[in-house]
C-alpha positions, 0 to 999 in steps of 0.5 A: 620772336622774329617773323621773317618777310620775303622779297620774291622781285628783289633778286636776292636769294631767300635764304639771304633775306632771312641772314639779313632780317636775323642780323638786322634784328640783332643790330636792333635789338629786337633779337637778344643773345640767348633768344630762339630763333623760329623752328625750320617746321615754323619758318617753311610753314609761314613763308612756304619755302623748302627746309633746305634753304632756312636750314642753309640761311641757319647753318651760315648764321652758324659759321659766323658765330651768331646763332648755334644749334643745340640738337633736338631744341634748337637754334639760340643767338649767341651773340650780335654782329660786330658794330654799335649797340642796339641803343646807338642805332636806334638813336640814329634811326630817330634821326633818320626818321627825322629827316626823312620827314623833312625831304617828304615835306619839303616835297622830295619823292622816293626816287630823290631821297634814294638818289640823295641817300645813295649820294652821300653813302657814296661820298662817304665810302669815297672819302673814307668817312663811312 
C-alpha cells in the first residue's frame, strides 16, 4: 500500500502532492489496477491533515478515471494515467540513475545537475522532442 510523504516548503498544495504520489505510483507500478488506496481515517492519521483535503485529492483522482469510490469499502484504482508502462519507465530510471552517477562522479553538484536536467527538459519542449 502506498505511504503518502508531504512537502510543507514546496509551495504545492497538499492534496496535489498526494494526486501526484498516487500517479506516480501508478506510473511505476508500485500501485496496480484493483489495488486499495489507504483509508481517508489512515491518511489524516499518518500525515495529520484534515479529512477534507485527502478527500479533494480522492475526489480529483475520481474525476480523471483513476481510482473510484465504492460506498462503505473504499477507494480501488482503475486504471493508470495514460503514458508507458511501468516496465518502460522503469528501464528508463535505470538509465537515469546510470547517469546521475556518473555527473556525481565526474564532480557536478545538485545545482549543476538540476541546471543540465532542466536544460535539456527545455530543448526538448522547444523542439518538440519531449
Amino acid at each position: 500500500m502506498i505511504e503518502f510523504r508531504l512537502n510543507a516548503r514546496s509551495g504545492v498544495p497538499p492534496y496535489i502532492q498526494i494526486v501526484q504520489q498516487v500517479k506516480h505510483a501508478l506510473r511505476l507500478g508500485m500501485l496496480e489496477v484493483g489495488d486499495q488506496l489507504p483509508p481517508v481515517k489512515a491518511v489524516v492519521g499518518q500525515l495529520t491533515i484534515n479529512a477534507n483535503t485527502v478527500l479533494k485529492a480522492y475526489r480529483d483522482l475520481e474525476r480523471e478515471g483513476l481510482v473510484e469510490s465504492r460506498s462503505g469499502i473504499g477507494t480501488f484504482v482503475l486504471r493508470r494515467p495514460p503514458g508507458p508502462s511501468p516496465d518502460t519507465q522503469n528501464l528508463l530510471q535505470r538509465g537515469l540513475d546510470r547517469w546521475l552517477s556518473e555527473a556525481q562522479a565526474a564532480g557536478l553538484d545538485l545545482e549543476s545537475i538540476e541546471a543540465l536536467i532542466r536544460r535539456s527538459i527545455y530543448t526538448a519542449m522547444n523542439e518538440g522532442v519531449a
